[in-house]
C-alpha positions in Angstrom: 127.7 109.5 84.9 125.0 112.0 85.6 125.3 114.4 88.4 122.7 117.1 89.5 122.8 120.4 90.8 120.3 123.0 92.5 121.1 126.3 94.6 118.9 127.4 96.9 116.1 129.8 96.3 117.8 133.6 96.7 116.0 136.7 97.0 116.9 140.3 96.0 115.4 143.2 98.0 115.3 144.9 94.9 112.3 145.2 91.8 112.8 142.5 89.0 113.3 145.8 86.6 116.6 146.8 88.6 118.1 143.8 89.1 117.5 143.4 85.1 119.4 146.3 84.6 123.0 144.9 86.8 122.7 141.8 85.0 123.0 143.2 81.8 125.8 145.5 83.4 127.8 142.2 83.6 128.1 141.7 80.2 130.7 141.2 78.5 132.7 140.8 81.3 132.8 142.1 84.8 135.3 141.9 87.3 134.1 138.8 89.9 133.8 136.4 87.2 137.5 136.4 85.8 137.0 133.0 84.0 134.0 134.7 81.6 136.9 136.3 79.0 134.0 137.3 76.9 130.8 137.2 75.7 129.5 137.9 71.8 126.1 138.2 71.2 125.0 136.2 68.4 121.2 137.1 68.6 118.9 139.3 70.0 115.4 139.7 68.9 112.6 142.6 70.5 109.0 140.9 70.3 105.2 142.0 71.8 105.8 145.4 71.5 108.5 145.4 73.6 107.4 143.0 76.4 109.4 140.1 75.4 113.4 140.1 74.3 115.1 136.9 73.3 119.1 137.1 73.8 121.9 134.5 72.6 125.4 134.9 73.3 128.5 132.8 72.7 130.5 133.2 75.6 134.4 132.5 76.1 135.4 131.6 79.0 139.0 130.3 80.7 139.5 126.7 81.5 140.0 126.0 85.3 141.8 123.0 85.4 145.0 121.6 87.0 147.9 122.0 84.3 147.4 118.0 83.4 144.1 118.6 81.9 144.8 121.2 80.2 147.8 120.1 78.9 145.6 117.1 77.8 143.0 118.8 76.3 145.4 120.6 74.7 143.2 124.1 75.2 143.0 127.0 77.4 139.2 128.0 77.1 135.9 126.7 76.4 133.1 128.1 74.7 129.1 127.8 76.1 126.0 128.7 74.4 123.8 131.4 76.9 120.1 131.9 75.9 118.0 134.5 77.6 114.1 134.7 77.4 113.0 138.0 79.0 109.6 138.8 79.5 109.0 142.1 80.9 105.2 142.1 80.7 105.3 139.1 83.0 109.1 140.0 84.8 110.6 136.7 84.4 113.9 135.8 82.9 114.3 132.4 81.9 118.5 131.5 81.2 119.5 128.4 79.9 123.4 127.8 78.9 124.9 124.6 77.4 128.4 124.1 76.5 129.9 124.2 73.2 133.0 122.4 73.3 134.1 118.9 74.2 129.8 118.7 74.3 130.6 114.7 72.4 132.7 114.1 76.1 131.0 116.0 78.3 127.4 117.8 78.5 126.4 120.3 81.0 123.2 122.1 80.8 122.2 124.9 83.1 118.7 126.8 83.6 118.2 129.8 86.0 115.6 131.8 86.4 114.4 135.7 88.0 111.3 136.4 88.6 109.2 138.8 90.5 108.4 138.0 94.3 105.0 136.3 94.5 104.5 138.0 97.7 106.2 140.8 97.4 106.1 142.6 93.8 109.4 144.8 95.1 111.8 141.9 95.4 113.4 139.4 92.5 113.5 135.6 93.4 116.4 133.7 92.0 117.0 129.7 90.9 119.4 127.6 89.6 119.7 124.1 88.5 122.5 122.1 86.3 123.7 118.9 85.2 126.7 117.4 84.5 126.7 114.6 81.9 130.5 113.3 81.4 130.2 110.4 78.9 134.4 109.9 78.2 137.0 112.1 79.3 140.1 110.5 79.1 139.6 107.9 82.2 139.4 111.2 84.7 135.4 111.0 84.7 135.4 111.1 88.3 138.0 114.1 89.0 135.9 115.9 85.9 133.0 115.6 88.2 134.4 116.9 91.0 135.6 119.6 89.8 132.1 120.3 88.1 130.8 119.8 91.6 133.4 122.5 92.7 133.0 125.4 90.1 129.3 124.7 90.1 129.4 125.4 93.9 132.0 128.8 93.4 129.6 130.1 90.6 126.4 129.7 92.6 128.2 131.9 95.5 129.3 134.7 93.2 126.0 135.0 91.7 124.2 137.4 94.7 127.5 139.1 95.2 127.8 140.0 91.1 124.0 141.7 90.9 124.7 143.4 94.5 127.7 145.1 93.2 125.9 146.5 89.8 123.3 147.8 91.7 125.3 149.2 94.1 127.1 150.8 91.2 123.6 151.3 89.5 123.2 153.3 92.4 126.1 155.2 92.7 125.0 156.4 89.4 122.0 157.5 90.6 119.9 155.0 89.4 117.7 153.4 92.1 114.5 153.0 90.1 113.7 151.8 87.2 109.8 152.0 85.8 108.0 148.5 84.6 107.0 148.1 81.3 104.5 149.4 80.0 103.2 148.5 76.9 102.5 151.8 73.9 99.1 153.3 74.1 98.2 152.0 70.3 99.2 148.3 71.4 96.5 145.6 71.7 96.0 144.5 75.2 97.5 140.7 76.2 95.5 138.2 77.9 96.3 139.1 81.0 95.7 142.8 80.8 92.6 142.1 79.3 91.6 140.2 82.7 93.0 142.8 84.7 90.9 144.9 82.8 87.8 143.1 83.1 88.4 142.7 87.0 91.7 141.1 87.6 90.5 138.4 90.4 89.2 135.4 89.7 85.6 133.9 90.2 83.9 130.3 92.2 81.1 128.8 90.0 78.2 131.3 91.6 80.3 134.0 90.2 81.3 135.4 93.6 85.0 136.7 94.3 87.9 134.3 95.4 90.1 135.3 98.1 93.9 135.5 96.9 95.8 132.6 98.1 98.0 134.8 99.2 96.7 137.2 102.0 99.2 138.9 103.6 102.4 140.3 101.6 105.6 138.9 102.7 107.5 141.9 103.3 110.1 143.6 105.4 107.8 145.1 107.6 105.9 141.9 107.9 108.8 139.7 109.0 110.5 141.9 110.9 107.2 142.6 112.9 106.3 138.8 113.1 108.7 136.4 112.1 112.1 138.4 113.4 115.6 138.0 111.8 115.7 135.9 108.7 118.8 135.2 106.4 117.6 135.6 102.3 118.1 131.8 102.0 115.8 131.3 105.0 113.2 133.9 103.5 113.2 131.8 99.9 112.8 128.6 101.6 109.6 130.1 103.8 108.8 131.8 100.0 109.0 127.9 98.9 106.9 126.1 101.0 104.5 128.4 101.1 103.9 128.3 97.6 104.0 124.2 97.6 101.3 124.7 100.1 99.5 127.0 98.3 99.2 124.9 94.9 97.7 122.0 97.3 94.0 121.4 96.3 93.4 119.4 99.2 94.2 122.1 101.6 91.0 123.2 103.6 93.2 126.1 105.7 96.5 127.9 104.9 98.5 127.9 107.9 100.2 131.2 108.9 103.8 132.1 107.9 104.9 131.4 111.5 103.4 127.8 111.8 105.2 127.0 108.0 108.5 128.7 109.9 108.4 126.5 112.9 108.2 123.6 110.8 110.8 124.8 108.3 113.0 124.9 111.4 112.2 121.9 112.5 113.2 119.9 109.6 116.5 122.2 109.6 115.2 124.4 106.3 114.6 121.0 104.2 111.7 122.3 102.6 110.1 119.2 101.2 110.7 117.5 104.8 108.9 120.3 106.2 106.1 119.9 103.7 105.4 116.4 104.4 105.5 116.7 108.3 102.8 119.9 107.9 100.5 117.9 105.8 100.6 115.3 108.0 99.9 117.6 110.8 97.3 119.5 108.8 95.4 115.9 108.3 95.8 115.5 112.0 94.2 118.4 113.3 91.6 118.0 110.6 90.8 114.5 111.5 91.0 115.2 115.8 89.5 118.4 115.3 91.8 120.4 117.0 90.9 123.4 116.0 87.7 123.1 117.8 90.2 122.1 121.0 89.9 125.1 123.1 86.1 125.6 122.4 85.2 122.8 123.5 87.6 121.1 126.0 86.3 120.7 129.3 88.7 120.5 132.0 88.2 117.3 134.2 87.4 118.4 137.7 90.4 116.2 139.0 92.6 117.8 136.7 91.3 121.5 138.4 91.6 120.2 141.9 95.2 117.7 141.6 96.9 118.6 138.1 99.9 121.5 139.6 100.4 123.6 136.5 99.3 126.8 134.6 100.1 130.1 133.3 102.5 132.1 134.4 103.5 135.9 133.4 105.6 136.1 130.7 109.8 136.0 130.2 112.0 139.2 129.2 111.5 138.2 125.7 107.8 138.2 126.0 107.2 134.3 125.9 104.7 133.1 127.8 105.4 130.6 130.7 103.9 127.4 131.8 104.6 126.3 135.0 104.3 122.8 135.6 105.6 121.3 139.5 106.3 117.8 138.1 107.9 116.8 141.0 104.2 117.4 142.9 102.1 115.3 140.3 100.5 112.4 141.6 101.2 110.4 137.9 99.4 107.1 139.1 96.2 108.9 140.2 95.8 111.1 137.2 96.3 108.5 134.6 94.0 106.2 136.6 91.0 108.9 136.9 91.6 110.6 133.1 93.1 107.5 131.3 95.9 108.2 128.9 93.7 109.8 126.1 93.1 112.7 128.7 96.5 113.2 129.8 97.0 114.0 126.1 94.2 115.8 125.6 95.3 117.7 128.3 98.3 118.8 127.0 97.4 118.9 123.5 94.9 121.9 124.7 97.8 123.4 127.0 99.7 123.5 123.7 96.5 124.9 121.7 96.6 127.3 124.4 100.3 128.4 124.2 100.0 129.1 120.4 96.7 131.3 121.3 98.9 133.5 124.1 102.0 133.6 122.0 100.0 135.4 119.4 98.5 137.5 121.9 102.0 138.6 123.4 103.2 139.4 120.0 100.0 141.6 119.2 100.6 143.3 122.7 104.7 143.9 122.5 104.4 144.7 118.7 107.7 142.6 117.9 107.9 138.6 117.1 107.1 136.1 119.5 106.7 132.7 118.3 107.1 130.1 121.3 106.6 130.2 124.8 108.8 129.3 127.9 108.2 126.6 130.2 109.2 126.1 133.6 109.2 122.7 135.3 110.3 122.0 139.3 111.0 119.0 140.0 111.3 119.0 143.9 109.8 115.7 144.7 110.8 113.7 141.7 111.6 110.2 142.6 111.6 107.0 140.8 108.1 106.8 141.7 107.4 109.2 138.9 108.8 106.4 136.7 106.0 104.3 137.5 105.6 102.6 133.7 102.3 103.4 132.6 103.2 106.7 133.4 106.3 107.0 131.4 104.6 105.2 128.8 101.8 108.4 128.4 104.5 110.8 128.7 106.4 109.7 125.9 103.0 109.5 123.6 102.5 113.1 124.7 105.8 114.0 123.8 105.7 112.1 120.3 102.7 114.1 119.4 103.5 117.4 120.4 107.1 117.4 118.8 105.1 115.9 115.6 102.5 118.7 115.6 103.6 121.7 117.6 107.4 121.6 116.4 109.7 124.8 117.6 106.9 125.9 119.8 109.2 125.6 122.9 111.3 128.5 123.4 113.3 127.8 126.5 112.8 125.0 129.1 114.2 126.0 132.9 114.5 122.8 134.5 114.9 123.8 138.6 115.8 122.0 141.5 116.7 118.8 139.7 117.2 116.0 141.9 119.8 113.8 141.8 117.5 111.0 140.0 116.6 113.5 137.4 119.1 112.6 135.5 118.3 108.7 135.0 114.4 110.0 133.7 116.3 112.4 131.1 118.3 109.8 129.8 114.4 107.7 129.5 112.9 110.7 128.0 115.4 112.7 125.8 115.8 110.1 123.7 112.6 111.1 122.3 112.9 114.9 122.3 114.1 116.8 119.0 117.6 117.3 119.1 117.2 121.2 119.2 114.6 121.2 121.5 117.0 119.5 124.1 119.6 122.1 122.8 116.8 123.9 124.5 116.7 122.5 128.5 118.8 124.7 131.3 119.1 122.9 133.9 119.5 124.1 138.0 120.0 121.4 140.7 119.0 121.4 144.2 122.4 122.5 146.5 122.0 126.4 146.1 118.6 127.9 146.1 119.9 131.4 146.2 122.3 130.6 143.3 119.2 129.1 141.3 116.7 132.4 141.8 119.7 134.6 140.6 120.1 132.8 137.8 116.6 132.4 136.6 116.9 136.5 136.8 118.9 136.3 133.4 115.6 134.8 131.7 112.7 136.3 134.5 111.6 139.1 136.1 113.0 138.8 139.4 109.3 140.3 140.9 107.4 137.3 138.7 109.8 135.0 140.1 107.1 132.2 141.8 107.4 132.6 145.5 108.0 128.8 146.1 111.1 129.5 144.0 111.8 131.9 147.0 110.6 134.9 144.7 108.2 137.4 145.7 104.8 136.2 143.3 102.3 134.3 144.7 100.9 131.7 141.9 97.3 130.3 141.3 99.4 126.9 140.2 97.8 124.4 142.3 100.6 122.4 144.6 99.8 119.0 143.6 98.3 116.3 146.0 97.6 112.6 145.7 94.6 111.9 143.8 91.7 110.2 145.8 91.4 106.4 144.9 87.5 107.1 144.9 88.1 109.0 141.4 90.4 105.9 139.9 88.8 104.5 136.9 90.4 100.8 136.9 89.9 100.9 133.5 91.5 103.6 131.7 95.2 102.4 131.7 96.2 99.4 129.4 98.3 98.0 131.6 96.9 96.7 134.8 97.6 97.8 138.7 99.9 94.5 138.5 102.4 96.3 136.0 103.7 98.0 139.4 103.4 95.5 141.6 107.2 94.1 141.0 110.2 94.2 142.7 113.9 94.3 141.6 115.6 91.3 142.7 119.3 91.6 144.6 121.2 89.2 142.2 119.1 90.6 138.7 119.9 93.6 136.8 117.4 95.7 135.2 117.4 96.8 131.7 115.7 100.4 132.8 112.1 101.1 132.6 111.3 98.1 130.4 113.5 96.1 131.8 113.2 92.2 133.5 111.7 92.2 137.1 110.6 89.5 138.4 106.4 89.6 138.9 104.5 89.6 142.2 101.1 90.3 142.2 100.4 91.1 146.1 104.0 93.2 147.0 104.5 96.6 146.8 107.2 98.3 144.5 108.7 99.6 147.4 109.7 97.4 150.6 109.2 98.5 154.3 111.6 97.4 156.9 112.4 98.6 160.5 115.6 98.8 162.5 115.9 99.0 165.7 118.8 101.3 167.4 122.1 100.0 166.5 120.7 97.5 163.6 121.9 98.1 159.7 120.4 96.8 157.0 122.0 95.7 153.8 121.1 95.0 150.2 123.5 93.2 147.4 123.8 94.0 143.9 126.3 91.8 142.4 127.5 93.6 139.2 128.3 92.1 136.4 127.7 95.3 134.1 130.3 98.0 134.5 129.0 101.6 133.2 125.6 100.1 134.6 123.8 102.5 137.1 122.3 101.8 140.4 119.6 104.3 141.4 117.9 104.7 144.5 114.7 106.4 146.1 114.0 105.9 150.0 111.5 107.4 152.5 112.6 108.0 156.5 109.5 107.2 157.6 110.4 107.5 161.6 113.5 108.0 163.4 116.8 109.2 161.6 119.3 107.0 159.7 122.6 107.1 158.4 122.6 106.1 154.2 126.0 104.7 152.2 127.1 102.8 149.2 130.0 100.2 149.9 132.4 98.4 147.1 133.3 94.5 147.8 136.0 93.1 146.1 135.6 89.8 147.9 133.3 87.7 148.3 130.4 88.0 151.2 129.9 85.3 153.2 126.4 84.5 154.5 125.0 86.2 157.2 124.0 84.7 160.5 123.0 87.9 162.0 120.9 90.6 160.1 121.6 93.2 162.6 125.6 92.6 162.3 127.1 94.3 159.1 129.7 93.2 156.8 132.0 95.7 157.8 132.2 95.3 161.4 133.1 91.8 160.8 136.8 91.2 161.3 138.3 90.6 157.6 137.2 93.3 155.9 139.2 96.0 156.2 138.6 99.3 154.4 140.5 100.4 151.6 142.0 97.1 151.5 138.8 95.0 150.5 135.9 97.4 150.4 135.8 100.8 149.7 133.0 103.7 150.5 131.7 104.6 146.8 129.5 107.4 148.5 130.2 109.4 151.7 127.4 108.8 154.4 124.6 111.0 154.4 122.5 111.5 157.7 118.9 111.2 156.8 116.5 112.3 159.1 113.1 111.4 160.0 110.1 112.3 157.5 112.8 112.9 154.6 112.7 111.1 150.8 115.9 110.8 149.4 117.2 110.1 145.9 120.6 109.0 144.3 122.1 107.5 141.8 125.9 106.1 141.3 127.3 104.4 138.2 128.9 100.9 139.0 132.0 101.0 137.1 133.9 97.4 138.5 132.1 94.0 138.3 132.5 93.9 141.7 129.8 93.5 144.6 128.4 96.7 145.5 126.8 97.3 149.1 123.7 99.1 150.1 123.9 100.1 153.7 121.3 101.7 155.9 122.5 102.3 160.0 120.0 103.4 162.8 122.1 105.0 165.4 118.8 105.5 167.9 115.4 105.0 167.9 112.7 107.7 168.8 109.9 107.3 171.5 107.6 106.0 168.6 109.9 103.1 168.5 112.1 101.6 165.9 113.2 103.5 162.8 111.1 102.6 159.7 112.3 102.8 156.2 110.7 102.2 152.8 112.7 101.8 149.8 113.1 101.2 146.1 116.3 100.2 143.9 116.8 99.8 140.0 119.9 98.4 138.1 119.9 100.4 134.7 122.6 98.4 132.3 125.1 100.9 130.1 123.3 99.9 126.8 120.4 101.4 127.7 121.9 104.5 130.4 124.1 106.7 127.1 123.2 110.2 129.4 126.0 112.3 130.8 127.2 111.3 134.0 128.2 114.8 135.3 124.9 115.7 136.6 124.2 112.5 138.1 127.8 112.8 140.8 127.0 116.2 141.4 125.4 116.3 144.4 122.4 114.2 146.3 118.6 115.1 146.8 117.2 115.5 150.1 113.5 116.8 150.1 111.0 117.2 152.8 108.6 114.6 152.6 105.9 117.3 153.7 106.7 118.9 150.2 106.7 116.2 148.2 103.8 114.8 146.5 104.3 110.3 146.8 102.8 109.5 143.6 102.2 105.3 144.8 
């Protein structure tokens, strides 16, 4: 069996000449390795004048095995075979080491390698690869290879540590430079110098300069000033890709570091992943022409007079932030007047135009910013705003933008979430990054106050928007229903009849995609009136514990009182609409029927939300009440119910029992 092994790219932020002279210093034994007993050096050759040294050395080291093996190999030490290939004209160290004994059982072969920063001429780069061949060992092949696995993993560790602490002791010796070679004045000049010589930089066919492929130095200053806190491993991983970028022939732009480090992160430091994605991306923006987005985008006059977001000041860590009043979005009309290829153009250029400030607020505050902040109020959010087509754009939006904009998003303040919010998170998270979601803080709708104090940890309190009951006006436009005059019947694949369903009393719903039954000439939502001392009452026999029932409902005139009844026996059939179940004289509650939700007084003009998750496969009881009727006449309500079964609700449930949402309908935009 053949096993593999590769370390990380390191990097010293030290010149290639002093971390040449604390590896030597390890030899022929230092301290941190105690299983090297010794090394003998069997050759070493001086060629080019000096610029190249070739170094063997039999080394002895102790065997690290449990007392069994040992005792069966009958040995207490191996021996390898180190080579060493120094160039100093070059500064690159080439190191390959194979084992000596037991090499007809078991063959390992190991190659590292220093070299000079390609970036950054001051620091050494360091990698390391091995295999582990065991052909027979006695039947304990598989223990041999762990253990391989294990010491390969220990020495890789100990490797940084071992040249730190030499050139901390170089340095306590006073040594914290060492020149580069330099080759005698009599010597012939190599290739290379000769090119320097001539030039050094390299010409197209019309004989006029190349740029370097690399532009900008990658060092200290440079990523503390733009790219912030990176660990060494993180630094040789950007120090990879870059490079694999950089040897692509098809590549028309190079993309700056912080692009390549937002997709590093995205693909959690997998460099080749994060190669693959940025091509991809790179081919997009090629073939959409994206870069040519903000130049010529213009923005759709219904999107300037209906669409309720925009810039927004910046957070204390100098993000920029997009404010976006979701809740006010009239969905339906702006996907029927811009089709969905504007929505996303739309938001592909808010994007194009979040990269373009975030590298205007680093410029500005002289220190790293590389996302922006956005901030999303959801007052109004019903299940309107789940309308199909309309969750259907948002989640090609979001596919695109997490495929080509990835760690763009520094923080997302979700405030006053109603209680449906969380039954269109569950729809939508699904498709979000996992740490972009890690991203989301979330405020709900009972204390206002509480909200504004808390959004102080993250903004200004004086930039705080004043609908947000801070002190800043906004140019953010409110939202408002989008004139059918401007629909373009058109530019949605679906038709208008995609809406035009209602949910059934005895048929659960699979969520947004879920079975409803069809009906051309009704309305979503259904409009009933009561007259003073009527209820009204709507079954949903559940047959689907976990499964959630959610709710949206308009007072449209008069007040009424809202709550959710259990059954645990059967209902008989009404002969009276205006009698309830409960005033009839065998139910009794807490005996038969229970109150799943305490009754909330809804008065006239308000839009309520709720959810509740329908944990018996009992029947469950929607139950409207008007107590009295204004002078307008009888109280009129319009509402709109959805059975969500568990397998496709997997969202917390915490947020959803917290409390309910009760929003002035004068505030709310009805997106219908």
């Amino acid at each position: 069996m053949v096993q593999k092994f590769q370390s990380p790219v390191r990097v010293y932020k030290y010149p290639f000449e002093l971390v040449m002279m604390a590896y030597e210093k390890r030899f022929p034994k230092c301290p941190q390795m105690p299983i090297v007993l010794d090394c003998e050096v069997v050759k070493d050759e001086v060629l080019e004048n000096g610029a190249q040294r070739n170094t063997s050395r039999r080394c002895k080291l102790a065997v690290e095995a449990p007392y069994i093996f040992k005792k069966l190999i009958g040995v207490e030490f191996v021996f390898f075979i180190q080579h060493n290939y120094l160039d100093m004209e070059n500064r690159t160290l080439n190191i390959e080491a194979v084992n000596e004994s037991f090499s007809s059982r078991i063959e390992i072969f190991e190659r590292c390698r220093y070299y000079a920063h390609p970036d950054n001429p001051d620091w050494t780069c360091f990698d390391q690869t091995a295999t582990l061949d065991i052909k027979n060992f006695f039947g304990f092949e598989h223990s041999m290879e762990k253990m391989g696995m294990k010491q390969y993993t220990q020495t890789t560790l100990k490797g940084k540590e071992i040249i730190e602490y030499f050139i901390d002791q170089l340095k306590q010796e006073g040594i914290t430079e060492v020149p580069r070679w330099q080759p005698p004045p009599d010597a012939p000049l190599s290739p290379k110098a000769r090119e320097a010589e001539e030039g050094g930089t390299e010409t197209n066919g019309g004989g006029e300069k190349r740029p370097s492929s690399h532009d900008i130095l990658l060092d200290g200053d440079f990523i503390a000033k733009h790219l912030g806190q990176l660990t060494p491993m993180q630094e040789s991983k950007l120090l990879e890709l870059r490079k694999l970028l950089d040897s692509l022939e098809d590549l028309d732009k190079m993309p700056d570091y912080q692009t390549i480090l937002r997709f590093l992160r995205a693909r959690d430091w997998h460099v080749n992943q994060a190669l693959n994605s940025l091509k991809e991306s790179l081919l997009w923006r090629k073939q959409e022409r994206i870069d040519d987005l903000l130049n010529e985008y213009q923005m759709p006059t219904v999107v300037n007079d209906h669409f309720p977001g925009g810039w927004h000041h910046h957070d204390k860590d100098g993000r920029p932030i997009y404010i976006l009043r979701l809740g006010h979005m009239d969905v339906k009309g702006l996907l029927k007047s811009i089709g969905t290829d504007g929505f996303l153009k739309l938001a592909l250029n808010i994007c194009e135009e979040g990269i373009q400030k975030i590298k205007e607020s680093a410029e500005n505050l002289g220190t790293p910013v590389l996302n922006w902040c956005l901030l999303v109020d959801l007052e109004g959010l019903s299940m309107r705003h789940l309308w199909r087509p309309g969750v259907k754009a948002l989640l090609n939006i979001i596919e695109n933008v997490e495929r080509n904009y990835p760690e763009t998003m520094g923080r997302v303040l979700v405030v006053r979430a109603p209680r449906v919010f969380p039954i269109a998170w569950t729809i939508v998270s699904a498709f979000i990054d996992e740490n972009t979601r890690s991203k989301f803080i979330f405020y709900g709708v009972t204390d206002c106050e509480q909200m504004k104090e808390s959004l102080e940890q993250y903004i200004d309190a004086e930039i705080i928007p004043d609908f947000l009951g801070g002190p800043c006006k906004t140019l953010i436009h409110e939202g408002s229903l989008v004139p059918k005059t401007l629909y373009k019947m058109n530019s949605l694949e679906e038709d208008d009849a995609v809406d035009n369903h209602k949910s059934t009393s005895n048929n659960n719903s699979g969520g947004i995609g879920g079975s409803l039954a069809q009906h051309h000439h009704q309305n979503l939502y259904k409009t009933i009136e009561l007259r003073t001392g009527y209820s009204h009452e709507v079954i949903i026999r559940n047959s689907d514990p976990k499964s959630v029932l959610t709710w949206d409902f308009d007072v449209l005139r008069s007040d009424l009182h809202f709550s959710l009844f259990r059954v645990t026996k059967d209902l008989p059939e009404k002969q009276d609409l205006a009698v309830s179940f409960f005033d009839m004289s065998d139910f009794t509650e807490g005996v038969n029927y229970f109150k799943e939700e305490p009754t909330l007084i809804c008065h006239n003009k308000e839009s309520v939300q709720g959810s509740h998750v329908m944990n018996h496969k009992d029947n469950y009881v929607m139950h409207w009440f008007s107590p009295s009727c204004s002078s307008e006449g009888p109280a009129q309500l319009n509402f709109f119910y959805e059975v969500l079964s568990s397998a496709n609700y997997k969202g917390s449930m915490t947020s959803l029992q917290s409390a309910y949402s009760s929003n002035s309908a004068s505030s709310s935009c009805q997106s219908r």
